[in-house]
C-alpha positions in Angstrom: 30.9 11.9 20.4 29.0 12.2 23.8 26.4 15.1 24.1 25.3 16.3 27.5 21.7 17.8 26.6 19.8 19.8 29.5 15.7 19.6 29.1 13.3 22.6 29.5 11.4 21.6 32.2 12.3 21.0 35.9 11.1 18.7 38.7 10.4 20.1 42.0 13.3 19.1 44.5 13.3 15.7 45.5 15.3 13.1 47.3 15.1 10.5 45.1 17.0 10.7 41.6 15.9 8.1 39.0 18.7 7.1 36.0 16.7 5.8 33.5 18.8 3.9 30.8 17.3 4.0 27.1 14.2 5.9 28.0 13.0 6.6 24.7 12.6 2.9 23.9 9.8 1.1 23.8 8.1 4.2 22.8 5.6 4.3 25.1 7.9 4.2 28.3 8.1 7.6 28.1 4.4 7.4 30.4 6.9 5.7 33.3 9.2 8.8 33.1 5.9 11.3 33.0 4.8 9.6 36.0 8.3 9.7 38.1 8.4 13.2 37.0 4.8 14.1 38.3 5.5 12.1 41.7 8.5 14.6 42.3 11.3 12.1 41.5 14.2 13.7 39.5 14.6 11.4 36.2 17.9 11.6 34.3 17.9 9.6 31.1 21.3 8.1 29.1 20.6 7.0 25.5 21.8 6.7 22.0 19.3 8.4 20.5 19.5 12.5 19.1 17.7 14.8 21.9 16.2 16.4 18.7 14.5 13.2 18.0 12.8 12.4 21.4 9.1 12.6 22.0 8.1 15.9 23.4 6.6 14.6 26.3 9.9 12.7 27.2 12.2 15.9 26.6 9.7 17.8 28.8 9.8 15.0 31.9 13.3 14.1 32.3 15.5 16.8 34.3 18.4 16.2 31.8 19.7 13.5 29.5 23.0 12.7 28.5 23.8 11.2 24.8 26.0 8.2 24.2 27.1 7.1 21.0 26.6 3.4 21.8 24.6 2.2 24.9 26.7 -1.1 24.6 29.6 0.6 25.3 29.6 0.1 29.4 32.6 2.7 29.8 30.4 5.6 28.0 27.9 4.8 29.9 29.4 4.0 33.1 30.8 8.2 32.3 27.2 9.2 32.3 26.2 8.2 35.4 29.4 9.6 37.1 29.0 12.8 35.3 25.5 12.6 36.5 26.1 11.9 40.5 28.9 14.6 40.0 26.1 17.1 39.2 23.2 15.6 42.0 24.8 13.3 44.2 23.5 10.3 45.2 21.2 8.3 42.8 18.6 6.1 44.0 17.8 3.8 41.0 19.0 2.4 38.1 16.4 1.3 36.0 15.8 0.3 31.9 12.5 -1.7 32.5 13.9 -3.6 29.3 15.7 -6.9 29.4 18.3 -6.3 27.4 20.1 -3.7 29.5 19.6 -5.7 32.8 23.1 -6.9 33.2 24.6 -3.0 32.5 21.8 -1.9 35.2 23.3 -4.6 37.5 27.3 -3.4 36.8 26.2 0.7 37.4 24.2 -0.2 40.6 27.8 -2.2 41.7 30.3 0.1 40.8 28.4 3.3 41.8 27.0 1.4 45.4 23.3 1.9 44.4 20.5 -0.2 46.0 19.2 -2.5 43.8 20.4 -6.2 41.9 24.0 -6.7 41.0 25.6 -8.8 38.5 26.5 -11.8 41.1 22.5 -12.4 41.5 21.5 -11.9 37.7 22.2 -15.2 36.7 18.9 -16.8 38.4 16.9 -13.5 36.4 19.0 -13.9 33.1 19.7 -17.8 32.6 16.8 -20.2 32.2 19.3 -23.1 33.4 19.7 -21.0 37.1 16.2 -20.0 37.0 15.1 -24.2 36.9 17.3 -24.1 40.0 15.2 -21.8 41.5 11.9 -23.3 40.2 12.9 -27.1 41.9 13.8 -25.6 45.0 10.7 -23.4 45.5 9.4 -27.3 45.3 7.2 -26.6 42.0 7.3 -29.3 39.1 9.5 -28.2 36.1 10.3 -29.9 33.0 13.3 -32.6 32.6 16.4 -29.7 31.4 19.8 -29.8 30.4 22.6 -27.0 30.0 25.5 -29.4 28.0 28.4 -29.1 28.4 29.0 -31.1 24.7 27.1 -32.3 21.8 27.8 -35.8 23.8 26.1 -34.3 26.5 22.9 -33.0 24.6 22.7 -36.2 23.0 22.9 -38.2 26.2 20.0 -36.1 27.7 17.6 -36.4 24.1 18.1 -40.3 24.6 17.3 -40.3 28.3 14.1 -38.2 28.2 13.2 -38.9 24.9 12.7 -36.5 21.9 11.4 -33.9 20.8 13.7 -31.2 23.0 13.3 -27.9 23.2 16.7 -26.1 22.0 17.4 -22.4 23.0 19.8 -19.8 24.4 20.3 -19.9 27.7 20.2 -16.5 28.1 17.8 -15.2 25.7 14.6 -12.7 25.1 11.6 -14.8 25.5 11.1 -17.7 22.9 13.7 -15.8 20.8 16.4 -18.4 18.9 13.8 -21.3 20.0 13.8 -24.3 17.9 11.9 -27.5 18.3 14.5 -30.7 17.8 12.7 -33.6 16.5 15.8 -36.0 16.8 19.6 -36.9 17.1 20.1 -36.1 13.9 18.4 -32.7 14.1 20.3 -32.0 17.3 23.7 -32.4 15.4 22.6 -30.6 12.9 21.9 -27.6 15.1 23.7 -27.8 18.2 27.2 -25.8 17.3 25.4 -23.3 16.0 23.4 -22.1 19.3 26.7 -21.7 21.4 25.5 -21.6 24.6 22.6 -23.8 25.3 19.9 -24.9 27.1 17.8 -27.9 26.2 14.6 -28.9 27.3 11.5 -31.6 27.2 9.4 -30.8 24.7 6.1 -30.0 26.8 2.4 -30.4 24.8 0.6 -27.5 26.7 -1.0 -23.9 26.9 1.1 -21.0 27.6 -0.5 -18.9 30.8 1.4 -15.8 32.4 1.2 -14.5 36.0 2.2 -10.7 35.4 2.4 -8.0 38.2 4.2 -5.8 40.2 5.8 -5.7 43.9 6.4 -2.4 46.4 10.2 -2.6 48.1 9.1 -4.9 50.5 8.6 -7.6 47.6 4.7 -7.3 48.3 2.2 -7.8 45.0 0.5 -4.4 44.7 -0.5 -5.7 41.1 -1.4 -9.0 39.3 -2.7 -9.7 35.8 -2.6 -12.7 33.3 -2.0 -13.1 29.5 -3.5 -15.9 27.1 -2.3 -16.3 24.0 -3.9 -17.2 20.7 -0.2 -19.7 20.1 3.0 -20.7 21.9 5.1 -17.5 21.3 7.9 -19.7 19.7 5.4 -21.1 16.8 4.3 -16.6 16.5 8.1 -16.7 15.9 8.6 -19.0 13.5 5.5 -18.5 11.4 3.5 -21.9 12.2 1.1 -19.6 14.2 -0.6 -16.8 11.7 -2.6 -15.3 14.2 -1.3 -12.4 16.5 -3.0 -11.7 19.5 -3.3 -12.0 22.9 -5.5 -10.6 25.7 -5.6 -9.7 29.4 -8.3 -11.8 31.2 -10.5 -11.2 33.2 -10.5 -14.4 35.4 -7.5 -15.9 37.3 -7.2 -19.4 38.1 -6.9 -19.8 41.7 -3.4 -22.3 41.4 -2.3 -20.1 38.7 -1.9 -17.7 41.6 -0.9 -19.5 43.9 2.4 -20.8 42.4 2.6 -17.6 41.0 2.9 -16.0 44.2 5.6 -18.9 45.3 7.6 -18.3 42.3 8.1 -14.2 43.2 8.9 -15.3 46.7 11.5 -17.7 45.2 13.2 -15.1 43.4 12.4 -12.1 46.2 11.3 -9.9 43.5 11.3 -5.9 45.0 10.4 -2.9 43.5 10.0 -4.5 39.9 7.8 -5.5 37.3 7.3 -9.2 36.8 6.4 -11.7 34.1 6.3 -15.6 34.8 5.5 -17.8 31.9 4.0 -21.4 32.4 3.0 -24.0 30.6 -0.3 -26.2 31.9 -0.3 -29.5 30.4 -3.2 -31.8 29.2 -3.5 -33.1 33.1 -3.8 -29.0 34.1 -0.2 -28.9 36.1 1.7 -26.2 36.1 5.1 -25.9 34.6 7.1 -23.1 35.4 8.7 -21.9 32.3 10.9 -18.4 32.5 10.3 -15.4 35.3 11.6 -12.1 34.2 12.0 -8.8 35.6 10.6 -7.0 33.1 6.7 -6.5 32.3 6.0 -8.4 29.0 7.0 -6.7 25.5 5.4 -4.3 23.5 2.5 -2.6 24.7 1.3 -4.7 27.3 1.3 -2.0 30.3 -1.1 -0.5 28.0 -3.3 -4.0 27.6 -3.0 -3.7 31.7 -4.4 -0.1 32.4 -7.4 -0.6 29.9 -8.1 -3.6 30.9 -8.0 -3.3 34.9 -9.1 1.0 34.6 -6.0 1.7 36.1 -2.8 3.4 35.6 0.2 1.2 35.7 2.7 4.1 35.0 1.3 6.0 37.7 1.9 3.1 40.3 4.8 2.1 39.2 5.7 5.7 40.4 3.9 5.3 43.8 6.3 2.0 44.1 9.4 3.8 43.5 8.9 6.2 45.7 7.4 4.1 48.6 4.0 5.5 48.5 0.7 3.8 49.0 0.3 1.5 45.7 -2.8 2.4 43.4 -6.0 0.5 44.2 -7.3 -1.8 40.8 -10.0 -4.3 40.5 -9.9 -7.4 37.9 -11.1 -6.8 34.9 -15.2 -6.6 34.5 -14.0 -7.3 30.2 -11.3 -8.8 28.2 -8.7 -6.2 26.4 -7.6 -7.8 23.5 -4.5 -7.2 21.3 -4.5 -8.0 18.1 -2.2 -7.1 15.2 -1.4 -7.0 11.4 1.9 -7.6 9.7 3.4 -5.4 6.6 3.1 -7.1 3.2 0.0 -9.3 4.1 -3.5 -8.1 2.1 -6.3 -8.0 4.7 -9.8 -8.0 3.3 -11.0 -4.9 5.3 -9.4 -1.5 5.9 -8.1 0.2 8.7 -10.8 2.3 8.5 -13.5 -0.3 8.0 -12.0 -2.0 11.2 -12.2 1.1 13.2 -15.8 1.3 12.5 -16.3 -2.2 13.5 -14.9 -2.0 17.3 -16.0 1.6 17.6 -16.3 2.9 20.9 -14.4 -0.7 21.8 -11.2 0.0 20.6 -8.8 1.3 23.7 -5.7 2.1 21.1 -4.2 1.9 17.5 -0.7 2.4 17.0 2.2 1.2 14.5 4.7 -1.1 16.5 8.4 -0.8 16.4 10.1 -3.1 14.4 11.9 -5.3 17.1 8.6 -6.2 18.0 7.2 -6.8 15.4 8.2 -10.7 14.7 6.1 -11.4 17.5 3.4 -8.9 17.9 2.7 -7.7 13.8 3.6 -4.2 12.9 0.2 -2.5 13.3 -1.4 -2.8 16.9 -5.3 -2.9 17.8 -6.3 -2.7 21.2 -9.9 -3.4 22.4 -12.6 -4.5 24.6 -15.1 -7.1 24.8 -17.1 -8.7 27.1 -17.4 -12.2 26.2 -14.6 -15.1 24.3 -17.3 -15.2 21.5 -17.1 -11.4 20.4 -13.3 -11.2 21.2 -13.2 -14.1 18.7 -15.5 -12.6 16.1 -13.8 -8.8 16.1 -10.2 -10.9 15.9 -11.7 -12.7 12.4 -12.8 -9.0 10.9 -9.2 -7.3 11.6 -7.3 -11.1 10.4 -9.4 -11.5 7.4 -7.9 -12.1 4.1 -9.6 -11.7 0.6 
């Protein structure tokens, strides 16, 4: 059953009509529709979710919002964007922000002639095999990697380079379905069960990120790094108990250089962007994964308390081809630090909110898709130096 659902509240008349796919989720998105809406841009939203149950502030800011059933389900889908150029005419973007609907982005923009990517360039976004391809030809230094064909194949490439490997999707959510293969026998073990695969050199290094945001002309109008307290594949599979991560406030220089070369590889326009890396023991730079995306959870958040800016806000001025915000890099650190369900800490959440007082930026319960990563109950603050970051991470991660 398909609902077309008309919200209170109008935008002022505009040229430029925004579809935004799934805009209730993640929660706080809604701040990207507020701020389209506020820079006179007509937002339209499809979903799965009830009208009744969408944030007030999300009802109020898109112009109307059309209910499927089941988002994965292109052809209901593909009927709410017709119905919706039927009713306004031509649409100007297609947009989800959110990985997972990339490729149904890419098939609207196709079959309804709107500018943006289509499905014949999403492989190099979506596949870490295509993106490698990218990566060598930029001329950066990647790890030794292998999409097979066969187990034959995987097991010719684990003798060649030598174990461990690296075994994951090849099209895949971050470090998601990762899995560390120690030998052959492990790689037999394993490898029918992946499907399709990608294999890699394990790597011994620290993960760094070169986050940001480009205008239409693929210019950076916004830069920003992430460190991480653990590789996001050891957070996954529980070897790593901490969970947090912070924006910093100091950016190597080659960390921005071939971070830079990597958004001009993949002529990144009008988008968010997240580029993981991994530096080794000797300080090189590996690219790892670039995605169109900003990185999960709350980090646009993490961004605008951390750089005194307003993310949502430019991200607007982007779309609509206006002057981009002006930001400076941070003067502090904004952490992010989280708790998990089921684990007894050994202060409360009101002892900890005492303890970062005027420090803490944000508190807020995180959805559960998130939450294998990032915990289930969300901290955000400030700090000026690695040793106090480290000492209000220990008082919310204490145990009894």
């Amino acid at each position: 059953m398909v609902h077309i659902i008309q919200s209170v509240r109008f935008t002022k008349d505009s040229h430029q009509t925004f579809i935004f796919l799934s805009p209730h989720f993640p929660p706080r998105f809604r701040f990207f529709v507020r701020a389209l809406n506020q820079k006179g841009i007509t937002v339209l939203g499809v979903g799965d979710e009830s009208y009744e149950h969408l944030h007030t502030d999300l009802k109020e800011n898109l112009r109307e919002y059309f209910r499927v059933s089941n988002m994965s389900d292109y052809d209901q889908v593909y009927r709410a964007v017709g119905f919706f150029i039927h009713r306004y005419g031509r649409i100007s973007h297609i947009e989800s922000l959110n990985e997972h609907w990339q490729e149904t982005e890419a098939r609207l923009r196709e079959d309804f002639n709107v500018e943006g990517y289509r499905p014949a360039q999403m492989d190099k976004y979506k596949r870490k095999s295509c993106m490698k391809t990218v990566f060598k030809e930029a001329g950066l230094p990647v790890a030794p990697g292998l999409r097979p064909t066969s187990l034959e194949d995987a097991i010719q490439f684990g003798r060649d380079v030598g174990f461990p490997l690296i075994m994951k999707p090849d099209i895949g959510v971050g470090a998601a379905g990762a899995k560390k293969i120690n030998n052959e026998a492990e790689l037999t073990q394993f490898y029918d069960k992946q499907g399709d695969v990608y294999l890699e050199k394990f790597v011994v290094g620290v993960i760094e990120t070169y986050d940001g945001l480009t205008d239409h002309l693929g210019n950076i109008v916004f830069y920003s790094s992430l460190g991480y307290a653990g590789g996001i594949m050891e957070m996954l599979n529980g070897s790593v108990s901490s969970c947090f991560f912070y924006c910093k406030k100091d950016i190597p220089a080659d960390l921005k250089e071939v971070g830079d070369k990597v958004v001009r590889a993949f002529n990144v326009k009008s988008r968010f962007f997240h580029i993981e890396f991994f530096r080794t023991q000797d300080g090189t730079l590996l690219p790892l994964e670039m995605n169109l995306r900003p990185p999960g959870g709350i980090t646009v958040d993490l961004w605008n308390y951390g750089h005194r800016m307003d993310l949502y806000k430019n991200y607007a001025h982007v779309i609509s081809k206006s002057a981009p915000l002006s930001y400076k890099m941070p003067s502090h650190t904004c952490v992010y630090a989280a708790r998990r369900t089921g684990v007894k800490y050994k202060f409360t959440h009101q002892e900890v909110v005492r303890r970062l007082g005027h420090k803490l930026e944000l508190h807020t319960e995180m959805p559960d898709v998130f939450s294998a990563v990032m915990g289930n109950e969300a901290y955000v603050f400030v700090c000026d130096n690695a040793d106090e970051m480290k000492a209000y991470v220990e008082f919310i991660e204490a145990r009894p």
